[in-house]
N, C-alpha and C positions, 0 to 999 in steps of 0.2 A: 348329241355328245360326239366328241371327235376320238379317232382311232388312231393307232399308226395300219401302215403297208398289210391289207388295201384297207383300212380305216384311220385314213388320215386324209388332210385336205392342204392346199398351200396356205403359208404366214400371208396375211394379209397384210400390204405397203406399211411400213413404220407413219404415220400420221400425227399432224397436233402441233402444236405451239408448248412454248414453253409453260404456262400456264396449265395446259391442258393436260401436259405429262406431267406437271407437280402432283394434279389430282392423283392422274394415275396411282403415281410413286406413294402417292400418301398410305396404301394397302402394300405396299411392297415388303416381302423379306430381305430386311437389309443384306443379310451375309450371302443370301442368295444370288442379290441381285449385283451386290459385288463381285461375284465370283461369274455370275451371268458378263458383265461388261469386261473384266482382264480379258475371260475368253473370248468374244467378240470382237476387241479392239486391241487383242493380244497384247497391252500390255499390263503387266502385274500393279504396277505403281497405283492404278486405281482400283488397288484395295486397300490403301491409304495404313493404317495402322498395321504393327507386329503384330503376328499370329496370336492368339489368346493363349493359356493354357488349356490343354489337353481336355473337353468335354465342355469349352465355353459355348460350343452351339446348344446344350441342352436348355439354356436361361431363351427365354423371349427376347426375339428379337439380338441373339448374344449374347445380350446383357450390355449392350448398346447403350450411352447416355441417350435424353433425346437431342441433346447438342452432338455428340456424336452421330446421330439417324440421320440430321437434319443436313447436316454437312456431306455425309453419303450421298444422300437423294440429292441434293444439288452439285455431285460432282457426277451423279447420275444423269442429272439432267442435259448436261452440257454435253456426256456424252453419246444422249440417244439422238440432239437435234443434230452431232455432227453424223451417226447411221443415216437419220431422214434423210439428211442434206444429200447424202451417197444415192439417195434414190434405188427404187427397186432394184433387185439382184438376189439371186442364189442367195441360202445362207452358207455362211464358213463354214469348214469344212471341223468336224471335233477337232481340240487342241491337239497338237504334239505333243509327246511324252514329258517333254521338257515344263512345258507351260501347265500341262496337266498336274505334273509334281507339284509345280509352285503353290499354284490355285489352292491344290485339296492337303498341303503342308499348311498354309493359312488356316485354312479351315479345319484342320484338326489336329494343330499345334502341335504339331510332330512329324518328323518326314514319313513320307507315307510311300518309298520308289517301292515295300515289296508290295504293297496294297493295287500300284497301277493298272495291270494287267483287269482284275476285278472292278476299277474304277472306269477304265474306261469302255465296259460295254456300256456303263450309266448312261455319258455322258454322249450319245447319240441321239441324230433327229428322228422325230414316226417316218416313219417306213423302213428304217435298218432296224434288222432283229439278227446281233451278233450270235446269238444261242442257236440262229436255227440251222439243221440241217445243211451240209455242204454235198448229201449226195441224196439219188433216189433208188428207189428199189429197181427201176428199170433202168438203170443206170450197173447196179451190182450186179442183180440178177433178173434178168428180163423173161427168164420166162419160168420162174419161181410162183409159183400159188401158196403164198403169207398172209395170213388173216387173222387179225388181234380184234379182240374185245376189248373194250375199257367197261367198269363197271364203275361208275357215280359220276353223273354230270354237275358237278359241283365245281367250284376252282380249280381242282388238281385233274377231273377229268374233260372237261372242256379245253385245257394245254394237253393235256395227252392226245386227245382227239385232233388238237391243231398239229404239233408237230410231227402227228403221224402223217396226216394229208401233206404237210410240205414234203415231206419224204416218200411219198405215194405209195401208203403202204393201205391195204384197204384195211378200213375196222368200223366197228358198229360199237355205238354206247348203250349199255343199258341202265336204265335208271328205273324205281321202285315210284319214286313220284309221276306226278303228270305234265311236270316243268321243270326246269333247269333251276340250279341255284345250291343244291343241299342243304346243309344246314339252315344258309341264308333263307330259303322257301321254308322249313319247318320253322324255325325260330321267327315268334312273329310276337310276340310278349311287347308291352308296353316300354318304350325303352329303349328298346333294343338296338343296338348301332355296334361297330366296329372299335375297338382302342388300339386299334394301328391306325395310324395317321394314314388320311384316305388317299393321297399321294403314292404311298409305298405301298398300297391294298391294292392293286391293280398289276395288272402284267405288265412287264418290262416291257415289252414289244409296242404293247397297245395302251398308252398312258390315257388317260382321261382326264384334259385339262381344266374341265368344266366343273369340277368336284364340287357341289354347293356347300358340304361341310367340311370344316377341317377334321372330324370324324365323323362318318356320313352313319343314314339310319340304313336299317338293313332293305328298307325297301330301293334306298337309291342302290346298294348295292347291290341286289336281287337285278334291276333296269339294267347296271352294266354289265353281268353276267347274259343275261337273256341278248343284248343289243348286238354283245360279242358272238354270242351262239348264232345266231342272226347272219351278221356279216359277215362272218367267219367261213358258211355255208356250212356248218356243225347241226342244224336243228334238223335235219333231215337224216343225218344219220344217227337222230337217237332212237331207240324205242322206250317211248317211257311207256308206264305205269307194269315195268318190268322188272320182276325182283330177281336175280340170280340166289338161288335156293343153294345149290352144289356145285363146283368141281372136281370133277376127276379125269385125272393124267392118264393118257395109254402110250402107254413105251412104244409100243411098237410101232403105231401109225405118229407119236410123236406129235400129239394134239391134246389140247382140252375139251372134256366133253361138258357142255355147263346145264343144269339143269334149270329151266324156267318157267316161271312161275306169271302169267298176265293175262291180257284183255282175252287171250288165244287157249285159254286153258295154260296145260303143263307141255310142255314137250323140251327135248333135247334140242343144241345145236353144238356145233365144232368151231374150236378154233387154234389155228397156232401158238400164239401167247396173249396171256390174260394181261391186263393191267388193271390192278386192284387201289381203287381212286374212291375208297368210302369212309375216308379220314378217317380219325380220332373221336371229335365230338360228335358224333350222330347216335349213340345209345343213350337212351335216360337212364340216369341213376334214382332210385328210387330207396330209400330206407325203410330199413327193417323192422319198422316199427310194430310191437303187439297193438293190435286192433284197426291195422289199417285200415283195413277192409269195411270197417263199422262204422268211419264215418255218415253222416247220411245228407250231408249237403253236397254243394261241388266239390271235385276236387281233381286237381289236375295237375302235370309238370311244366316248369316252362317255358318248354319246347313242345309240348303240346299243349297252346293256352286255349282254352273253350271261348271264345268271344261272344258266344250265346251267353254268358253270365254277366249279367249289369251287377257290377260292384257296387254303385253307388248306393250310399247308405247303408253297406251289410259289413260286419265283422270279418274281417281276413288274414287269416294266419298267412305268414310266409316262413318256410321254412328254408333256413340257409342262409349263408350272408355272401356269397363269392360272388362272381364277376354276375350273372344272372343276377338275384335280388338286388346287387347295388342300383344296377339299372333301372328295376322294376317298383321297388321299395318309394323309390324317389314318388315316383307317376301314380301311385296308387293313393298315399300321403294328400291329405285332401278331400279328396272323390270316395273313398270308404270312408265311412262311420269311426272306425278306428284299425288303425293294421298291427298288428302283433308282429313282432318278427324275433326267433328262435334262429340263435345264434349258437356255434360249437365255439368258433376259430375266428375272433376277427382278421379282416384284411389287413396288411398294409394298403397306406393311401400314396402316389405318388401324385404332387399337386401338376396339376394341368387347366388353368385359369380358362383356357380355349377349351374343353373338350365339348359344348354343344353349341359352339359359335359357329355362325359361316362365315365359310370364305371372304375377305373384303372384295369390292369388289373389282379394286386396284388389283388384290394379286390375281383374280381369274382373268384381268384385261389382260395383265404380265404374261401368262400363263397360257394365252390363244394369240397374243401378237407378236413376242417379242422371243425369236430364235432362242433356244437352250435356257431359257426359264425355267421351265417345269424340270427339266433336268438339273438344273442344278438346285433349284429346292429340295425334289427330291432327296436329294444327294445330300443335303443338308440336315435331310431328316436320317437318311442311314447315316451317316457319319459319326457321329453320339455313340452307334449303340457297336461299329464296326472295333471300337478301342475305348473302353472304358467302362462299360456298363458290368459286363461279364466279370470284369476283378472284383468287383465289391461280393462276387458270390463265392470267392475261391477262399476256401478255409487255409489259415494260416494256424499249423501244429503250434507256434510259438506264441501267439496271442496273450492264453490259449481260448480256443472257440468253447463255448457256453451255448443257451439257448436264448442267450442275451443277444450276443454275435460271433462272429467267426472269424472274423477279422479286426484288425484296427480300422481297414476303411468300411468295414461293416459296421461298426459303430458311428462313424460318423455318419454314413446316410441314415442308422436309425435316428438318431439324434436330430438329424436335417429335418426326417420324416413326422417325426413325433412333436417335434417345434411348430411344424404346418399344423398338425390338430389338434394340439394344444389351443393354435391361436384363433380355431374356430371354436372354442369350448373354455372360454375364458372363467366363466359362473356354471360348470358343469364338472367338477372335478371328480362323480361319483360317474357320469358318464365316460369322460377320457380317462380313467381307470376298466373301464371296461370294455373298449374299444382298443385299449393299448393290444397289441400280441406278443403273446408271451413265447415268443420264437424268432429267430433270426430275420432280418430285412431277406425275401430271396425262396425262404424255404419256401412258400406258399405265393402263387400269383399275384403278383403287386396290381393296384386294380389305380384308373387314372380317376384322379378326385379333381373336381369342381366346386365341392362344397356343397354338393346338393346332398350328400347322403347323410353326412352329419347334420345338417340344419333340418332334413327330416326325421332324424332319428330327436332332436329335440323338442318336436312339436307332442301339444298334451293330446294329439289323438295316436299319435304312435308309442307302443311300447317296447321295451327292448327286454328279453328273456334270454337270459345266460344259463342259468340250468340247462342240461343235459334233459331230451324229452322221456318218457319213461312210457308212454303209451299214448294211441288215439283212442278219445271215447267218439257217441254217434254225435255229442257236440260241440267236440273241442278236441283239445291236447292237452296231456298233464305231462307236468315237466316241475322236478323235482318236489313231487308231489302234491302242487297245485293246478289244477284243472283251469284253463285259459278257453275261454268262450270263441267260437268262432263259427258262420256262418258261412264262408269259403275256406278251403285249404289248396293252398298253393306250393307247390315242392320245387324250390330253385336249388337243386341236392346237385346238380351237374351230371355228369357224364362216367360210361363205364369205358372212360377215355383207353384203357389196356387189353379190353377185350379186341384186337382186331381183326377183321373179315367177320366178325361175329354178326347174326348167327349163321353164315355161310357154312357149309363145311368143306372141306376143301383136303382133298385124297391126291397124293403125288405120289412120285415113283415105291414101287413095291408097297402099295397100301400102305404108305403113311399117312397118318390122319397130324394136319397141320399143329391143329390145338391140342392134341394129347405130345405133340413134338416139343411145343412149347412149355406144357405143364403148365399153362397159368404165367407164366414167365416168358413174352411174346420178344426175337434175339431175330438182326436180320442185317444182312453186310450193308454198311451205307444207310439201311434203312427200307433196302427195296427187294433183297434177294437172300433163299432161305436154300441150304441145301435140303436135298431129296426133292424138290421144285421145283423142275425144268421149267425154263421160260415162263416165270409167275414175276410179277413185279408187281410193289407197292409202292405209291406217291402216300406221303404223308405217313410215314409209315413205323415201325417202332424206334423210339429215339431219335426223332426228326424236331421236334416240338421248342420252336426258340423260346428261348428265356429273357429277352430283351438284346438280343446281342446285335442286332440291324435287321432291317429290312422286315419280312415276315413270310408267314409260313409260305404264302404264295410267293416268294422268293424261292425258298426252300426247292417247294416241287417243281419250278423251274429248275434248279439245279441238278434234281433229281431225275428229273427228265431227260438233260442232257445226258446221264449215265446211262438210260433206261435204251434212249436210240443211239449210242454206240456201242452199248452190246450187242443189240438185233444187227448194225453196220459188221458186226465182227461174224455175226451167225449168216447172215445174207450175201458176203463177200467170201466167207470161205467154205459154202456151199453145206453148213452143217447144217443141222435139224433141231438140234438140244443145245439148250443152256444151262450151266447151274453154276453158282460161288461154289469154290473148294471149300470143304470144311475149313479146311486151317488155315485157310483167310479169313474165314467167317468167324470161329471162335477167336482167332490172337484180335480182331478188330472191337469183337464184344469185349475181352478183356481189357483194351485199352478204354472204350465206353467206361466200364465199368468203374476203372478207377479214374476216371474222370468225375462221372458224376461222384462217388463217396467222397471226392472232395470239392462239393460244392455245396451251399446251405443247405437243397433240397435234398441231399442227402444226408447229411451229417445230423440234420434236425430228427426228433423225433416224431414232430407234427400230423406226420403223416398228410394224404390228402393222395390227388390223382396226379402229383408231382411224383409219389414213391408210395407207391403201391407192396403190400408182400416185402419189404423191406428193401426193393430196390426199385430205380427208378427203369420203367419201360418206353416214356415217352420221353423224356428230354434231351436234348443236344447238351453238351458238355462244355465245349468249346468255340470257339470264333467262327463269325461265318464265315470267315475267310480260308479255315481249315475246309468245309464242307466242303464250298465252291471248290474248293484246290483241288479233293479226292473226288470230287462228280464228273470233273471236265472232261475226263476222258478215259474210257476204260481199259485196264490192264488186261490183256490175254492172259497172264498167268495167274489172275487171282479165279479163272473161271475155269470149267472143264466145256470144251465143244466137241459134242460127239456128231459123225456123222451117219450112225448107224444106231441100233439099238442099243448097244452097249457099246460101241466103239467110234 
């Protein structure tokens, strides 16, 4: 798999005849690859047709005739044998502002000058990583002794660990497993893959043009987690099978003491600032069921799937129907004897005709030969969600919003949405009654459908249980007072997504205990920084959590990151010791959170779910990623207090 800088390699000669590049182009994304050749050959003309309306990239391929594809790729044609003909060279340099504007106005049907700035770190070669670091610690303070922990070598902590090393700040990761990956390594359930498109799953820095899926399984994404750790020179500074149990803050020496828990017994260590990188999804949620306990077959979450259980042939409850069972429901269908599956809340389905296809193999040729490809697919895949996705969740007072919808464009994706499963359930109208959600498009996770879930939910070994469960006996579930046979139980119930740091405890200035700070109700500037918390920072952190609005979470914690090492830039250069958000940065910024989200499905709805918890939401982002990116870029002195002393 290729990297960028130092995991990147040169484009190899443009090659082939025209024939040969037909082939190619036959796998090409069109708007991509249009937007690939203006930039290349800098001029706009060959992207032939007026810009679409506003979200025409989310259709396949456009929404492209195939007379219109066809006509593309042969005007593509012409202009990759006139690059061959140019013979090897340098690739061009990213577009200029100008040419950038035009390109990514095309592509998202609106002018987009204030979006620039955020577009074009995209649209760079591997080896430029615009995000990282412009200084080092021997650089500010040379003879400073600074020593950061990160804790979870997961996505968020393997970028923490990288941009600390560009910045040559020494730290150690500790992670609880025995390999990188988080989640990715716990979640191993039948099924299991990514619904972010695997392009945008990956570090800006370090693309991976090779993607075999257009949403890959967690194993391939587990491979480029570990490859990166790898190349990166990160796998050496982790200690795994290391659980950080505590920390606690000493004012005076102005360090964290963290307590640990591994292969070495219990012992203490120090360090200057923590970074707290053990995401959202990493606790099982588990239901409260009377007689759990009592079942007496297997029974497991699924995130902790027992793979010693042959299913085949046995009875298997699944409880749940969100993102986990969609996946899992499917793969079981078949192979068990019969699967049961106990439903609360159905999903929305949003169709995605691709989501277990691979890559063609035109767009990985695109994609490893041909300069600024992957970048601007990429970019094709954020761009949909950069302007557009997000209004459909913004309640509109005048409507008025229902549990129907929230809007009037809320209505029409339900409608869009509901027509899609409708027209998989044509002789099923007791099933698409009960499949319908009886809540907003938005409030609850929209999950990417292929049609495998419904076509397993209508086979005669699969049953679909709507009742509310009322108890586990030793050999079954009863659920509205019938008792459902099962010889496995399977809990796809999700995550105790708002508990975070948990079960860390974590003591800051004048013995504050974090979680009794919070009440249950987890509030934190940007998402990364709590007062009474010197130098504590979280990646992935409360109300970080996109909702479809571009890119993905691992966009995010880059963004986050960038905040993360221009604070320490600001503690390291003006030779202080402490850091912490001012309160009244931190509460006016919750409050704008706040009314953010109450006006947005996931709030407004009564649904409930790990979107809005306790009646409000602790994980979700509110608004566009191009707010986030805007307030992460670079950090304000006056929203922070730096002392250089114990209290001063």
């Amino acid at each position: 798999m290729a990297f960028s800088r130092p995991f990147s390699r040169p484009f190899p000669p443009l090659t082939g005849d025209a024939q040969t590049l037909r082939r190619h182009l036959a796998g090409a994304d069109v708007p991509a690859l249009l937007m690939t050749l203006a930039h290349l050959t800098g001029d706009p003309s060959v992207l032939g047709a007026e810009p679409g309306a506003p979200g025409w990239l989310f259709a396949p391929q456009g929404g492209l005739t195939g007379e219109q594809q066809a006509a593309a790729r042969e005007r593509a044609v012409r202009s990759l044998l006139r690059l061959r003909d140019l013979g090897p060279g340098a690739p061009p340099d990213p577009p200029d502002r100008e040419l950038l504007r035009t390109i990514t106005t095309w592509a998202m049907g609106a002018d987009t000058e204030d979006l620039l700035p955020l577009l074009a770190e995209e649209i760079v070669l591997p080896g430029h990583d615009p995000r990282a670091p412009d200084w080092t610690l021997r650089q500010l303070a040379p003879d400073r002794d600074f020593r950061v922990a990160v804790i979870g070598a997961g996505f968020s902590g393997l970028l923490a660990g990288h941009r600390l090393a560009q910045a040559g700040i020494p730290f150690v990761l500790y992670d609880k497993n025995p390999d990188v990956g988080g989640t990715w390594l716990e979640n191993t359930y039948p099924g299991c893959r990514t619904d972010v498109a695997s392009h945008l799953y990956n570090y800006s820095f370090a693309p991976r043009p090779d993607w075999p899926d257009h949403f890959c399984t967690h194993d391939t994404v587990l491979d480029y987690l570990r490859d990166f750790a790898k190349e990166a020179g990160l796998t050496d500074r982790i200690r795994f099978g290391t659980e950080v149990t505590a920390l606690r803050w000493d004012e005076h020496a102005a360090r964290w003491h963290l307590d640990l828990r591994g292969p070495d017994g219990a012992r203490t260590v120090t360090h200057h600032a923590v970074i707290s990188a053990v995401g959202q999804l990493n606790r099982p949620q588990l239901p409260d069921f009377p007689g759990r306990d009592d079942f007496a077959g297997p029974a497991f979450h699924s995130a902790a799937w027992d793979h010693g259980v042959d299913l085949a042939g046995r009875r298997v409850a699944v409880v749940g129907t969100g993102a986990s069972a969609f996946q899992i429901v499917p793969e079981l269908a078949g192979t068990a004897a019969e699967v049961v599956v106990f439903m609360r809340n159905p999903p929305w389905l949003r169709p995605t005709p691709h989501y277990r296809r691979p890559m063609p193999d035109g767009a990985r040729w695109l994609c490893e030969h041909l300069p600024y490809y992957a970048q601007w697919y990429r970019l094709s895949l954020l761009a949909p969600g950069l302007r557009g996705i997000l209004e459909g969740w913004i309640v509109d007072p005048g409507h008025p919003p229902t549990e129907r919808a929230v809007s009037a464009l809320n209505e029409e994706l339900r409608a869009g949405l509901l027509r899609s499963m409708a027209a998989q359930l044509p002789d099923h109208p007791e099933l698409l009654d009960a499949v319908t959600p009886a809540y907003p498009v938005g409030a609850k996770r929209v999950l990417r459908d292929d049609g495998r879930w419904l076509a397993a939910l209508r086979r005669d070994d699969v049953r679909l249980v709507t009742a509310p469960v009322d108890r586990v006996t030793p050999t079954g579930l009863v659920a509205g007072g019938t008792e459902h046979a099962a010889d496995v139980l399977v809990y796809a119930t999700g995550f105790q997504a708002s508990r975070f740091l948990a079960p860390m405890t974590v003591t800051g200035r004048d013995g504050a205990d974090l979680h009794t700070t919070w009440h249950g109700d987890p509030r934190a500037y940007l998402g990364i920084t709590v007062p009474g918390f010197p130098n504590l920072f979280c990646l992935y952190g409360p109300n970080t959590n996109l909702v479809g609005q571009g890119g993905s979470i691992v966009y995010f914690s880059e963004c986050a990151m960038t905040q993360v090492l221009d604070v320490l830039r600001l503690v390291l250069a003006g030779g202080h010791r402490a850091v912490e958000v001012r309160r009244e940065t931190h509460d006016a910024y919750n409050r704008w959170i706040d009314t953010g989200n109450a006006h947005r499905a996931w709030g407004w709805s009564t649904v409930g779910g790990w979107y809005r918890a306790n009646g409000r939401s602790a994980t979700n982002w509110p608004y566009s990623a191009q707010e986030y990116w805007r307030r992460t870029r670079t950090a304000d002195p006056a929203d922070y207090v730096l002392r250089r002393t114990d209290r001063g």
